[in-house]
C-alpha positions as CSV (number, residue, x, y, z in Angstrom):
1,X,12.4,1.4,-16.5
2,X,11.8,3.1,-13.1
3,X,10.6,1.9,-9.9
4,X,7.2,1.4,-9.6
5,X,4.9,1.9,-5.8
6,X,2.2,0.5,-4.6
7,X,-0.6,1.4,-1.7
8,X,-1.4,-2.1,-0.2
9,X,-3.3,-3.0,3.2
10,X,-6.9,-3.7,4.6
11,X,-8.2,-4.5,7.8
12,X,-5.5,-6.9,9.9
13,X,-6.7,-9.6,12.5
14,X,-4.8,-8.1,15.7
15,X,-2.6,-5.0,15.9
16,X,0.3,-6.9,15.7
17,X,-0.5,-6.2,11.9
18,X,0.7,-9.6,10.9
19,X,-2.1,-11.3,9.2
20,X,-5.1,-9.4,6.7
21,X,-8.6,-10.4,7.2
22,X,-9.5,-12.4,3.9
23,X,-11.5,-10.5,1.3
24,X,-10.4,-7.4,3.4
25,X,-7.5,-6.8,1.0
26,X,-6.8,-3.9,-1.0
27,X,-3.7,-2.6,-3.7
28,X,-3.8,0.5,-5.2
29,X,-0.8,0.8,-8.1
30,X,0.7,1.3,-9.6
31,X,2.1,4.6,-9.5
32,X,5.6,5.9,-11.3
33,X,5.8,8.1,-8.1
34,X,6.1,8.1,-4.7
35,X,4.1,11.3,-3.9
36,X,1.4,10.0,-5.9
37,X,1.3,6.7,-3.7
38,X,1.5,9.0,-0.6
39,X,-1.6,10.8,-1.6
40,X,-3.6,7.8,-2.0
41,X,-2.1,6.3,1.1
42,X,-3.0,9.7,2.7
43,X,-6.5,9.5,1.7
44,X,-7.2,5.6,2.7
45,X,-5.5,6.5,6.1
46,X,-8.0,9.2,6.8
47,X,-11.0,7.1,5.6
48,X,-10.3,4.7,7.9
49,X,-8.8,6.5,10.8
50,X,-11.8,5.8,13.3
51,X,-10.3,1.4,12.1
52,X,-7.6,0.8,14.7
53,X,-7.1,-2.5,12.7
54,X,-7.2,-1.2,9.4
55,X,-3.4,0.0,7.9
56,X,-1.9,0.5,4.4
57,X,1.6,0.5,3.2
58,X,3.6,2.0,0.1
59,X,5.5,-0.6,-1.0
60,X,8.1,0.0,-3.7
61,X,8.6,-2.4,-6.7
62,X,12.5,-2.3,-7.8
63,X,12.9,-2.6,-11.4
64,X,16.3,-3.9,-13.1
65,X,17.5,-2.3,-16.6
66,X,18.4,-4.8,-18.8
67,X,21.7,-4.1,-20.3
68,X,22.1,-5.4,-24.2
């Protein structure tokens, strides 16, 4: 199986970035691909550019092969 990536984020407390405003949340995955995840991270990044508090992440999910 191959890795999978996910587009996660929302609108953070502070710009330290450390802690999400509840119900401010979002995850967007998954995708088999990274350049799919970069175009949807590309698009919620220009949405929300004017949002100095608002950031989103591609996070990817390792998969293990299980050997039999």
């Amino acid at each position: 199986m191959k890795n999978r990536f996910w587009v996660l984020g929302g609108e953070y407390t502070s710009l330290q970035f450390e802690e999400l405003i509840d119900g401010t949340e979002r995850l967007f995955g998954p995708y088999l691909g990274r350049k799919e995840a970069e175009q949807t991270w590309r698009e919620l990044s220009e949405r929300h550019r004017p949002e100095c508090n608002v950031r989103f992440s591609i996070v990817e999910e390792r998969t293990l092969a299980l050997v039999q």
